[in-house]
C-alpha positions as CSV (number, residue, x, y, z in Angstrom):
1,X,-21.9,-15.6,-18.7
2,X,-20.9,-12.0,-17.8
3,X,-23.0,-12.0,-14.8
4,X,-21.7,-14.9,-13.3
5,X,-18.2,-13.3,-13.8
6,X,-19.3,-10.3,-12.5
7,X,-20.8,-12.4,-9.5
8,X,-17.2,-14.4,-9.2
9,X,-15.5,-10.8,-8.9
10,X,-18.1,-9.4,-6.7
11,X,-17.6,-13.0,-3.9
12,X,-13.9,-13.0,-4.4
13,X,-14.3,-9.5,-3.1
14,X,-16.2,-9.7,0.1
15,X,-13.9,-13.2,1.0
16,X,-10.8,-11.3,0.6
17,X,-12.6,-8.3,2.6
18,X,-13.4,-10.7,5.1
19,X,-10.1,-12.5,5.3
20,X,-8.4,-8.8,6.0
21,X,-10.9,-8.1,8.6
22,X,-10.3,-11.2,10.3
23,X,-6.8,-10.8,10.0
24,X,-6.6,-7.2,11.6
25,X,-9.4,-7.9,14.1
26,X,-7.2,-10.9,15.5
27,X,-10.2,-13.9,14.7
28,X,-7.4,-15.9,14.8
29,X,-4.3,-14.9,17.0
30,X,-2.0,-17.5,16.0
31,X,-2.2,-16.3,12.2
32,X,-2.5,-12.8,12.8
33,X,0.4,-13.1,15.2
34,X,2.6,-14.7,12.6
35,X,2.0,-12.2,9.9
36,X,2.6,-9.4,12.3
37,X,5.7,-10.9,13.8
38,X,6.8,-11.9,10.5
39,X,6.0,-7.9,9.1
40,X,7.2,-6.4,11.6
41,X,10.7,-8.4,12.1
42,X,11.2,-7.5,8.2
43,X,11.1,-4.0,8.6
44,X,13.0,-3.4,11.9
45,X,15.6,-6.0,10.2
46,X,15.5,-3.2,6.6
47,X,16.8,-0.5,9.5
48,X,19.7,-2.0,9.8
49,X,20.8,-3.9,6.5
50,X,20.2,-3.9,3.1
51,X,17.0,-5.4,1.9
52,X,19.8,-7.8,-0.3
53,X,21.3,-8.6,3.0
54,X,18.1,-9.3,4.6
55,X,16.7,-11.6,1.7
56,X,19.3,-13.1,1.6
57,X,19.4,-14.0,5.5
58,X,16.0,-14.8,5.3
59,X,17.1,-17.4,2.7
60,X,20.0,-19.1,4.1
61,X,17.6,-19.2,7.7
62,X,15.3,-21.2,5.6
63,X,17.8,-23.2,3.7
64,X,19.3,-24.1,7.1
65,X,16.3,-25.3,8.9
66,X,15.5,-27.9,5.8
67,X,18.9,-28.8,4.9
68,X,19.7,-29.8,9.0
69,X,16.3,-31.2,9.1
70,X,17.0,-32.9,5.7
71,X,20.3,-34.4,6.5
72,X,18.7,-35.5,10.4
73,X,15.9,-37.5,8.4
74,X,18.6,-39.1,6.1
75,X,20.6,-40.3,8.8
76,X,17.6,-41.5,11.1
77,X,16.2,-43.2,8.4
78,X,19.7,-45.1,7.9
79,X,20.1,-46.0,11.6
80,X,16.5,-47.4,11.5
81,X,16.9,-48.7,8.4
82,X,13.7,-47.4,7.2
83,X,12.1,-46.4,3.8
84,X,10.5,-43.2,4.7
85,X,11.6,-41.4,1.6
86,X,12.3,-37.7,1.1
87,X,11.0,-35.9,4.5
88,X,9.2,-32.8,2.3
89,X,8.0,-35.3,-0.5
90,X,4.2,-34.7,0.7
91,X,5.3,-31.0,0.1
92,X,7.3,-31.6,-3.6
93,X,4.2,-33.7,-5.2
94,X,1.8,-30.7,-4.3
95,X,0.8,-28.4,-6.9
96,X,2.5,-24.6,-6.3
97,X,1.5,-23.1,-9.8
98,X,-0.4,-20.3,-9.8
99,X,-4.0,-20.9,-12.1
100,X,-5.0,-18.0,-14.5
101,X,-8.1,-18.2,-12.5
102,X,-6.9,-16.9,-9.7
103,X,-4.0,-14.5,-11.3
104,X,-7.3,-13.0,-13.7
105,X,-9.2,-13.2,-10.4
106,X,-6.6,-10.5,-7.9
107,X,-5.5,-8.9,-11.2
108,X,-8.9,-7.6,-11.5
109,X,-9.3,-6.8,-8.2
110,X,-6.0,-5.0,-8.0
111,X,-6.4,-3.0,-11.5
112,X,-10.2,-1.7,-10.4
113,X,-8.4,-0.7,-7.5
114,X,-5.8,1.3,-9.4
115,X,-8.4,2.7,-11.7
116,X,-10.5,4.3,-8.7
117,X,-6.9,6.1,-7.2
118,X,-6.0,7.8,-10.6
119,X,-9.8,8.6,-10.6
120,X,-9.8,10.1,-7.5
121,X,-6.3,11.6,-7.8
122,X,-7.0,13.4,-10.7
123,X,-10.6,14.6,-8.5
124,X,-8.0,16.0,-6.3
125,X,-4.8,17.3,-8.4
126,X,-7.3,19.0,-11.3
127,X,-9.6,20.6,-8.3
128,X,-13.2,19.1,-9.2
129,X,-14.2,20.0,-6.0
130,X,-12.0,23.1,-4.4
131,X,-12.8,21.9,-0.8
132,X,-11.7,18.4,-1.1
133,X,-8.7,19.2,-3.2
134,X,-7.8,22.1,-0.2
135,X,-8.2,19.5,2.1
136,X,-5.8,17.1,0.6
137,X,-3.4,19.9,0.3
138,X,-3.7,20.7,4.1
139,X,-3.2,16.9,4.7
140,X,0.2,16.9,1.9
141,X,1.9,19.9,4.3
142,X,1.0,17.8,7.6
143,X,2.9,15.0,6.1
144,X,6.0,17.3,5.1
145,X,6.5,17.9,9.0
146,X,5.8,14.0,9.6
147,X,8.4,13.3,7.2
148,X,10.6,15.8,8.6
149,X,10.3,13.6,11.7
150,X,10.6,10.0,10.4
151,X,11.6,8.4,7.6
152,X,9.8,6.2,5.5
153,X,10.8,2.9,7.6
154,X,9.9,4.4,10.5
155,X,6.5,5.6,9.2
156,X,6.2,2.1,7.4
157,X,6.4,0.9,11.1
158,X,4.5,2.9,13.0
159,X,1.9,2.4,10.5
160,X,1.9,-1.4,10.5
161,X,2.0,-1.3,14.5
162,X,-1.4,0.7,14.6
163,X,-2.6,-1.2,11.4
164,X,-2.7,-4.2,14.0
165,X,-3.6,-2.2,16.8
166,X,-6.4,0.3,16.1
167,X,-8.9,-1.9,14.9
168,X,-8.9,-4.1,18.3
169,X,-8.5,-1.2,19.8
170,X,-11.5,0.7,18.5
171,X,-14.1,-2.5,18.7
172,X,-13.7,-2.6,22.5
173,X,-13.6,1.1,22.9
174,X,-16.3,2.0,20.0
175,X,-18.8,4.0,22.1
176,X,-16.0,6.4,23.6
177,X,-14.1,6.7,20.2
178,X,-17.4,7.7,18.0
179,X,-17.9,10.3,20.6
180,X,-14.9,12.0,20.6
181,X,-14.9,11.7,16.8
182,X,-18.3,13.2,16.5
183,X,-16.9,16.3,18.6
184,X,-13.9,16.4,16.0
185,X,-16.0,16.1,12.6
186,X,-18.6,18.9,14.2
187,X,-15.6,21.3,14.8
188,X,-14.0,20.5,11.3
189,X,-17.5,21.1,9.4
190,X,-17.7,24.3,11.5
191,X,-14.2,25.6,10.1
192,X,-15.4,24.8,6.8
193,X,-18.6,26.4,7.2
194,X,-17.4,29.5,7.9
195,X,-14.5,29.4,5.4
196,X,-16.8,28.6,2.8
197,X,-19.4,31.3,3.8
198,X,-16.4,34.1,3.5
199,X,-14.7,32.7,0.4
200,X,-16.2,33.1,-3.0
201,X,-16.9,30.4,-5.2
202,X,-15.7,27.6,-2.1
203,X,-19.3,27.1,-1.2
204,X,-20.7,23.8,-2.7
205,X,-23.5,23.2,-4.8
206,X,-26.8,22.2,-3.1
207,X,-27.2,18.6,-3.4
């Protein structure tokens, strides 16, 4: 019993894996293109109103379109004197309930998630390894001058932007990119090298 739930976590996983992938690798333009759109629009609408105003825009938007549309079937069904019923009926009889299935099923997900930051936060904050936890440091007072620079919408932005961009971009442009990369991580591993060769206790354990 456990190891089929452990197999049910394990496939729920790799689809929603997949589904990401597919999502940022544009499989399918016309769905990544809405969520993007649809992403993006929200946040460059939060930089100039409230995120109550722009709920609440969102909502009336929404409310407008089915209302109009509600009150154009009413009266075309009255001038054609047709029984077509409510024009969202096919929508109303559907079931929208969340099962606990599916709420134990992401819950899981989302809580092992959770559970490997704080793990590897405290790794970090409590200095299990003094390399990795100088490196994060270095990486915190980079993102003091970033944040001297942009706010957190703008970042938020910039972030979704290459979120939807790099991927593409780096699966048509793979060869170059590892290259460059390599030249990067062989520079890096030098600096460490020699900083752990000078400083006392930073050099790690053979593995």
């Amino acid at each position: 019993m456990e190891n089929n739930s452990v197999e049910e976590k394990e496939s729920a996983a790799k689809l929603w894996k997949k589904e990401v992938v597919d999502l940022l690798y544009w499989r399918d333009v016309k769905a990544t293109g809405v969520v993007f759109g649809a992403a993006l629009l929200l946040l460059l609408s939060l930089t100039t109103c409230s995120i109550v105003s722009v709920c609440s825009y969102i909502g009336l938007a929404l409310l407008s379109v089915t209302i109009c549309f509600r009150i154009y079937k009413g009266i075309l069904q009255a001038i054609q004197k047709s029984d077509d019923g409510h024009p969202f009926k096919q929508y109303l009889d559907k079931e929208v309930a969340l099962s606990e299935d599916m709420v134990h099923k992401y819950s899981d997900l989302v809580l092992a998630k959770i559970n490997k930051g704080i793990c590897e936060l405290r790794h970090l904050f409590l200095v299990e390894d003094l390399v990795d936890s100088i490196k994060f440091a270095v990486l915190m007072w980079i993102l003091t001058y970033v944040g001297s620079l942009f706010n957190g919408l703008t970042i938020l932005i910039l972030g979704l932007v290459g979120l939807f961009s790099c991927p593409i971009v780096y699966e048509k442009h793979q060869a170059q990119i590892d290259h460059y990369l390599a030249l990067v991580n062989n520079q890096v591993k030098d600096v460490v090298g020699k900083i752990q060769a000078k400083v006392p206790g930073m050099k790690r354990k053979a593995e």
